[in-house]
N, C-alpha and C positions, 0 to 999 in steps of 0.2 A: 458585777457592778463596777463600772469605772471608779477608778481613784481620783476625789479631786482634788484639782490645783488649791495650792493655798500660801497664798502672797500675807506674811506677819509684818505688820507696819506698824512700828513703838515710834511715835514722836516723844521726844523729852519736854519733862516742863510743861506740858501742853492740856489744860483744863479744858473739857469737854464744853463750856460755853462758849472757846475761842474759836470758834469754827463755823462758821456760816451754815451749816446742817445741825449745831451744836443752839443757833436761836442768835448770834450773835450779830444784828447788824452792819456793822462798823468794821468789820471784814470781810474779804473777798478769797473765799478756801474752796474753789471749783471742783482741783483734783482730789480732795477731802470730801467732797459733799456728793462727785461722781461714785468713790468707791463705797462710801456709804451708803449709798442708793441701788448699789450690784451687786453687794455682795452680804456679809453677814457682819453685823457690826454687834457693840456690847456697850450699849451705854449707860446701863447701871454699873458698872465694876466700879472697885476701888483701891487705888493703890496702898500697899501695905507698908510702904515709908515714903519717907519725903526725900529721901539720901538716894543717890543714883545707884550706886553697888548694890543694897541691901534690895531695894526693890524690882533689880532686876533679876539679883539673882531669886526673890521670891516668883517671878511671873514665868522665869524659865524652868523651875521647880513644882511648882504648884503648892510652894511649901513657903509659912513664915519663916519671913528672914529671920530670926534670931535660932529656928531649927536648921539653917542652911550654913550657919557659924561666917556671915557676912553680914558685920555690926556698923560697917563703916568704910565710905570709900578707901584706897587704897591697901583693899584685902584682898588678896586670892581667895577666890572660890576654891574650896577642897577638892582634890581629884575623884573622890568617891560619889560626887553630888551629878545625878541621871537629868540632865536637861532636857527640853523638845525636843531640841537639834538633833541630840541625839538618837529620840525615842523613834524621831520622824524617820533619821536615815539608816536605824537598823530597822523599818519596816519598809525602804526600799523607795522613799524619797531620795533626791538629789537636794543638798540644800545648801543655802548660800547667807553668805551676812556681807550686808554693805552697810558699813556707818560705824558704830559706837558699841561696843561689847561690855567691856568695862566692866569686865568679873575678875580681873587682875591689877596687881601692884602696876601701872604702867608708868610711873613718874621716869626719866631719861637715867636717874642715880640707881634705879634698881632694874627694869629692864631697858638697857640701852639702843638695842635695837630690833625690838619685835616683843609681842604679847603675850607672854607665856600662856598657852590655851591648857584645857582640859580634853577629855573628852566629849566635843563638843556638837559634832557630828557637822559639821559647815564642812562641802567639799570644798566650797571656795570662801573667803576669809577676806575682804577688802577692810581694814581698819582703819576709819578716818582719821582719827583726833591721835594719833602718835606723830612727835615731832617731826618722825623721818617722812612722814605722807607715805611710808612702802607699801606697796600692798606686799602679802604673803598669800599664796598659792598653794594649798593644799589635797593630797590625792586622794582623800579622802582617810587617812588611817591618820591626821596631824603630824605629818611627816612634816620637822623645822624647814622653814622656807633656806633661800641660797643667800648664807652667811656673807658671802664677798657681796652679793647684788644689794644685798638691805645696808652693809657698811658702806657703801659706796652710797648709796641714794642718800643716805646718813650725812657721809661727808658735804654730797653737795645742796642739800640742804642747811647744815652749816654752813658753808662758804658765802650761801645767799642771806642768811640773819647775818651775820659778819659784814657784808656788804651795806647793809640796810641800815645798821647800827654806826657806818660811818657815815 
């Protein structure tokens, strides 16, 4: 039996009424109401917090957040905690995160330039929402991405808040 493809798509914030396949007339969510229509969707689930950390790390776990010892944004996720990513790419997925992770301290005063990951099994890691815009490139074992390239994308990301701010 073939293995199938499987595209995980977490919108934040986002109430299943918002959505034009969700019943909601007053928006227009195409590419939302195509993949809804191909694929397999879940629209009874419910999320297990309201706080962004805690609930993801409950849906990457399968486990309530207060067992996952992620009570509140700006907490690391423990190293010991077995995510999909993971599950997926020790049975031989390839797998990828673009957007918002957000199972770590990520504030600039405590990691200043890159995400501290877990075992998270992502070969490749684009993480939006950090000042520096860097992505980090992983080879699959979370080998730390290249120190001088994220300090420098860092810098000139500073230069350009500094410019804007005169």
């Amino acid at each position: 039996m073939k293995r199938p493809n499987i595209l995980w798509i977490c919108t934040d914030q986002q109430r299943a009424d918002s959505t034009g396949v969700g019943g909601n007339s007053h928006v227009r969510t195409p590419n939302i109401d195509a993949l809804f229509a191909g694929g397999a969707a879940f629209p009874n689930t419910y999320c297990q917090s309201p706080v962004c950390t805690p609930s993801r790390a409950s849906f990457l776990t399968g486990r309530y957040p207060r067992t996952t010892r992620t009570r509140q944004n700006g907490q690391d996720i423990p190293r010991d905690e077995l995510l999909i990513g993971k599950i997926f790419a020790d049975a031989g997925y390839t797998c990828g995160l673009s957007g918002k992770f957000h199972l770590s301290a990520c504030h600039p005063s405590v990691s200043p330039v890159f995400e501290p990951r877990v075992e998270d099994g992502y070969h490749a890691f684009h993480w939006s929402h950090h000042p520096s815009r860097a992505v980090s490139e992983s080879t699959g074992d979370n080998d730390e991405p290249d120190q001088r390239q994220l300090a420098v994308e860092r810098i000139q990301y500073l230069a350009i808040r500094a410019r804007q701010a005169l």
